[in-house]
FIKOLZA-1660 file (N, C-alpha, C; in steps of 0.1 Angstrom, whole numbers, plus 5000, padded with zeros to 4 digits):
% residues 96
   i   px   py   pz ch aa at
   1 5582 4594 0822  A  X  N
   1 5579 4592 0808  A  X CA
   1 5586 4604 0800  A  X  C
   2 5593 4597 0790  A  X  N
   2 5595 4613 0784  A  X CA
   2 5589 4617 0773  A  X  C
   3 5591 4629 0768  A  X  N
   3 5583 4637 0760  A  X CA
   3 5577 4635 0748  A  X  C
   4 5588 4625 0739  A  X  N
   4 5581 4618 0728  A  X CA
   4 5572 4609 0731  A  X  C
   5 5573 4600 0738  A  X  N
   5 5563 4592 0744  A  X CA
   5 5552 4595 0747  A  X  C
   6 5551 4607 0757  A  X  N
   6 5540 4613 0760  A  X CA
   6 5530 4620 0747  A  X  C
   7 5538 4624 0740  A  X  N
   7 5530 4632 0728  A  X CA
   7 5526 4622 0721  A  X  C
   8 5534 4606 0719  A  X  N
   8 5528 4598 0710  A  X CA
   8 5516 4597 0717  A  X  C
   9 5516 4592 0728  A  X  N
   9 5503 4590 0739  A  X CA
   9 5491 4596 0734  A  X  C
  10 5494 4609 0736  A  X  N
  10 5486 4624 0734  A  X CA
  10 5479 4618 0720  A  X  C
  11 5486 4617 0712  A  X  N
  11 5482 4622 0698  A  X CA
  11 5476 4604 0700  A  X  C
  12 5475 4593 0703  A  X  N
  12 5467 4583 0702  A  X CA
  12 5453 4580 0709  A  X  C
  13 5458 4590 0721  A  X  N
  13 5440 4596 0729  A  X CA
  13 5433 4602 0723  A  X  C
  14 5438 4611 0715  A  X  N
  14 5428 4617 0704  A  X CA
  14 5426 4615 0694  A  X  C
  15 5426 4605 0690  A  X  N
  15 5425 4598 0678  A  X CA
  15 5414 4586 0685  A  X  C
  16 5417 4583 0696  A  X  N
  16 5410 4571 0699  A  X CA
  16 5394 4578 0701  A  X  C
  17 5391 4594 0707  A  X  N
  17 5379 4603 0706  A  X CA
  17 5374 4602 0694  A  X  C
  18 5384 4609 0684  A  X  N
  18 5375 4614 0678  A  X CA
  18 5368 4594 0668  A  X  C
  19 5373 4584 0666  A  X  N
  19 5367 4577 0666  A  X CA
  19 5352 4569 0673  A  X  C
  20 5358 4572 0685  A  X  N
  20 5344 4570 0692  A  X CA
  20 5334 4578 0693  A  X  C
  21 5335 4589 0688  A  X  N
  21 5326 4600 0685  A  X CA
  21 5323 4601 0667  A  X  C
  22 5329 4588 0660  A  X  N
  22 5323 4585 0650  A  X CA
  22 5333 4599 0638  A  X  C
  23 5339 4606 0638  A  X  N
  23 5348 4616 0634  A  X CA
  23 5358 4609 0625  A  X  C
  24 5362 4598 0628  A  X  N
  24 5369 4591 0620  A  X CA
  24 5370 4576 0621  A  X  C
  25 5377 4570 0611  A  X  N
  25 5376 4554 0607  A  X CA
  25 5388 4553 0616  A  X  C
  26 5388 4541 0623  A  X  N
  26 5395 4531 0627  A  X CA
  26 5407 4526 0619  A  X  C
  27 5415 4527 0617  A  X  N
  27 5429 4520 0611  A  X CA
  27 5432 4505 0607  A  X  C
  28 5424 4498 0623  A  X  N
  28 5426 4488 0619  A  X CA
  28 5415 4485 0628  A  X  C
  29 5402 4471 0620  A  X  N
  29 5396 4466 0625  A  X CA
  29 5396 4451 0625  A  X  C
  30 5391 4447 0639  A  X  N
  30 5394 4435 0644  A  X CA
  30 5378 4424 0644  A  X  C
  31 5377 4414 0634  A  X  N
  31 5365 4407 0634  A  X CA
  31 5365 4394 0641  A  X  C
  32 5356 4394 0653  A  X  N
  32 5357 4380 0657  A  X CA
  32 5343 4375 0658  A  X  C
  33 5350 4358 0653  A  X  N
  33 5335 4349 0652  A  X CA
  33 5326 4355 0663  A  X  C
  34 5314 4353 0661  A  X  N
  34 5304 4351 0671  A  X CA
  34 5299 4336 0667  A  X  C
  35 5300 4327 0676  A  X  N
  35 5298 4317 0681  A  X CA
  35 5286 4314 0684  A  X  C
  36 5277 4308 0682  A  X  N
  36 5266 4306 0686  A  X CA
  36 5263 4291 0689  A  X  C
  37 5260 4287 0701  A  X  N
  37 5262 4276 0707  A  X CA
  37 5250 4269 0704  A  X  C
  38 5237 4271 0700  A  X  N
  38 5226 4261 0698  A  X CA
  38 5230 4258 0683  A  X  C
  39 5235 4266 0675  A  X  N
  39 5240 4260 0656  A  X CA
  39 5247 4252 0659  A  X  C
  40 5259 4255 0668  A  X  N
  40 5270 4245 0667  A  X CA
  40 5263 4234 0672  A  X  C
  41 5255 4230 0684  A  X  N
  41 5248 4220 0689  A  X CA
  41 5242 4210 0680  A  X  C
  42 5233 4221 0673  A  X  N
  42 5223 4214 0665  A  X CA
  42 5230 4204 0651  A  X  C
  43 5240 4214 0646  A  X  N
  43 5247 4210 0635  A  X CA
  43 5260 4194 0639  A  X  C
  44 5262 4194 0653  A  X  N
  44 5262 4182 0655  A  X CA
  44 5254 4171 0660  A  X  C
  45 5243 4177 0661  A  X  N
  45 5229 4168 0663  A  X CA
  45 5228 4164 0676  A  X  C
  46 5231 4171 0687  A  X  N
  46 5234 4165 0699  A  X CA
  46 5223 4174 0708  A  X  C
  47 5219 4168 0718  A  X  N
  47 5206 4174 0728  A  X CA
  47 5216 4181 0740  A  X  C
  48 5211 4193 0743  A  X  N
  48 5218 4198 0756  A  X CA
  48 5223 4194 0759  A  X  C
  49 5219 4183 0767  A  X  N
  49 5225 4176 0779  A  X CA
  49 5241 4169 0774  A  X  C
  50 5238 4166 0763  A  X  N
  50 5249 4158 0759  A  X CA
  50 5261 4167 0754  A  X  C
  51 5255 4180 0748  A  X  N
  51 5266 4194 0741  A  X CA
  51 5270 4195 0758  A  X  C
  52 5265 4196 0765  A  X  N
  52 5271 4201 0778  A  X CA
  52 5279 4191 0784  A  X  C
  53 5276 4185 0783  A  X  N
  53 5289 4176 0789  A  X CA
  53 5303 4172 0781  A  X  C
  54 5297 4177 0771  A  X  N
  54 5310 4176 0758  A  X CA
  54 5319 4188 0761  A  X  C
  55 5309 4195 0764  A  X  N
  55 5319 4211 0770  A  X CA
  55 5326 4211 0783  A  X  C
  56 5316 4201 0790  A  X  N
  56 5326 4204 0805  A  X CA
  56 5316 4217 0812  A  X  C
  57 5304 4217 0808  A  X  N
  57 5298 4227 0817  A  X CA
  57 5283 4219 0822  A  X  C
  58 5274 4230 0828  A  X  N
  58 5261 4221 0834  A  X CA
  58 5248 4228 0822  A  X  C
  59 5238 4222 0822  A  X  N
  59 5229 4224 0810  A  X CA
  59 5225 4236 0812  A  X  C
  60 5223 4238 0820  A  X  N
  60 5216 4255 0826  A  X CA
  60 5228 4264 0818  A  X  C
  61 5237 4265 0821  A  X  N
  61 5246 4272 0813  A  X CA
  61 5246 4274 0802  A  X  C
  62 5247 4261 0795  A  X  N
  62 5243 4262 0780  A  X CA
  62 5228 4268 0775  A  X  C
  63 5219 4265 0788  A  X  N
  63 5204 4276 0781  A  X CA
  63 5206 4287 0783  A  X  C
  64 5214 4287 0793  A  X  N
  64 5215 4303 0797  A  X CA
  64 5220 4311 0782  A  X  C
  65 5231 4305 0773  A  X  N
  65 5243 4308 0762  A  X CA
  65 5231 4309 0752  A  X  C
  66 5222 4300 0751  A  X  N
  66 5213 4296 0738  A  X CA
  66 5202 4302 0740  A  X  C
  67 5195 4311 0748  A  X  N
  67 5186 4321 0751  A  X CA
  67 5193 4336 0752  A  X  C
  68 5203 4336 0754  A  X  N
  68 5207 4349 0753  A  X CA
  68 5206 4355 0768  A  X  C
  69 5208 4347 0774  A  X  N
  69 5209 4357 0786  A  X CA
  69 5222 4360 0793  A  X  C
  70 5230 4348 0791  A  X  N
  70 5243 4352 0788  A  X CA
  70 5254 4347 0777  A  X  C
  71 5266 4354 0771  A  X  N
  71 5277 4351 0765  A  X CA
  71 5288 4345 0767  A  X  C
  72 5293 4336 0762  A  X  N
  72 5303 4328 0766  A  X CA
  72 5315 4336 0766  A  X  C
  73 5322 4338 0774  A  X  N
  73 5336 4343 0775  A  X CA
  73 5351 4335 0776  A  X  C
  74 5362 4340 0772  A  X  N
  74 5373 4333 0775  A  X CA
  74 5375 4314 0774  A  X  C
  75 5380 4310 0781  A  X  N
  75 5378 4299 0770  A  X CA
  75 5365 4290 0770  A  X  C
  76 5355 4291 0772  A  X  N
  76 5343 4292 0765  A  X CA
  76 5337 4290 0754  A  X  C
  77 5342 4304 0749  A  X  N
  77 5344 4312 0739  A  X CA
  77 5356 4303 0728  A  X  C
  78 5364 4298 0732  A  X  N
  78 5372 4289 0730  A  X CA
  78 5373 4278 0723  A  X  C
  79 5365 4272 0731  A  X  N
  79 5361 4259 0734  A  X CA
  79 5348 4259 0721  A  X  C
  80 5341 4269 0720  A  X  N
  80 5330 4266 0712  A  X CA
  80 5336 4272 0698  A  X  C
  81 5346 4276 0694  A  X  N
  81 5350 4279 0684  A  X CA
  81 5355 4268 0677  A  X  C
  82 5366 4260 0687  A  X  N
  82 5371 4245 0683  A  X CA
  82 5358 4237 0680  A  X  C
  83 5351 4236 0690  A  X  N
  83 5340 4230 0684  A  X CA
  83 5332 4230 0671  A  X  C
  84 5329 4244 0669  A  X  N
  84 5327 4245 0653  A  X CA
  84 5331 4242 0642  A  X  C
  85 5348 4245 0645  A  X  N
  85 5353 4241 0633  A  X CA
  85 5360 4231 0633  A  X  C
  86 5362 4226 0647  A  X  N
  86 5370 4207 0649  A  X CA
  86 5360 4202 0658  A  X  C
  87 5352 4197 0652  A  X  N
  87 5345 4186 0659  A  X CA
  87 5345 4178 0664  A  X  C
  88 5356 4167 0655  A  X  N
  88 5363 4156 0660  A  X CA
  88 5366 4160 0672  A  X  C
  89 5377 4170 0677  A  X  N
  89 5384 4174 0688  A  X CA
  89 5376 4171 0695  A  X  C
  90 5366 4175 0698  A  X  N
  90 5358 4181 0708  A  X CA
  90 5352 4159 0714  A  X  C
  91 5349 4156 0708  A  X  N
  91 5344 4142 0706  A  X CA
  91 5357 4134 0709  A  X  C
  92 5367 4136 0706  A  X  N
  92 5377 4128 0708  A  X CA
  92 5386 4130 0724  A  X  C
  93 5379 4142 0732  A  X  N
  93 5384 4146 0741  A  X CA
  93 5370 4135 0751  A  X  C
  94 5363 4132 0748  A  X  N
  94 5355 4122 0760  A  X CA
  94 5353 4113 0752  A  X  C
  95 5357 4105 0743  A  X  N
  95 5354 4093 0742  A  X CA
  95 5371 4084 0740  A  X  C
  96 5382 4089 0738  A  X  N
  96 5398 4085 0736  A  X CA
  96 5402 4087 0751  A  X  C
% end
């Protein structure tokens, strides 16, 4: 590695400290949905069983997402984003 490089490094490790130690603002911040899978459910009027099969997952999963015991990740996470805001999609993928 050479030297410029390294000092850019340098000088972005400490900057990434003193942030996480609250010392300074962030440059650039990154907002993502949080998704919540019983709104999205409800708002398309659909009972578990049926959101779950729309997703391609088993119902336990989905209580597991809608209790909070776990969060959907990766495409998931995905999947329930399209869902919120394309509905159709999501409907047109098991009934076409």
């Amino acid at each position: 590695m050479n030297e410029e490089l390294f000092d850019e490094l340098e000088r972005s490790v400490r900057e990434g400290g003193k942030i996480l130690k609250g010392k300074r603002r962030a440059n650039r911040v990154f907002d993502f949905d949080s998704t919540d899978p019983r709104v999205i459910r409800e708002r398309l009027g659909l009972s578990q069983s049926k959101f779950a099969k729309l997703l391609g997952i088993s119902v336990s999963t989905l209580q597991n997402w809608e209790q909070g015991r776990r969060k959907p990740d990766g495409p998931a996470k995905v999947l329930l984003n399209v869902a919120a805001k394309y509905p159709e999609a999501i409907f047109n993928t098991v009934f076409h």
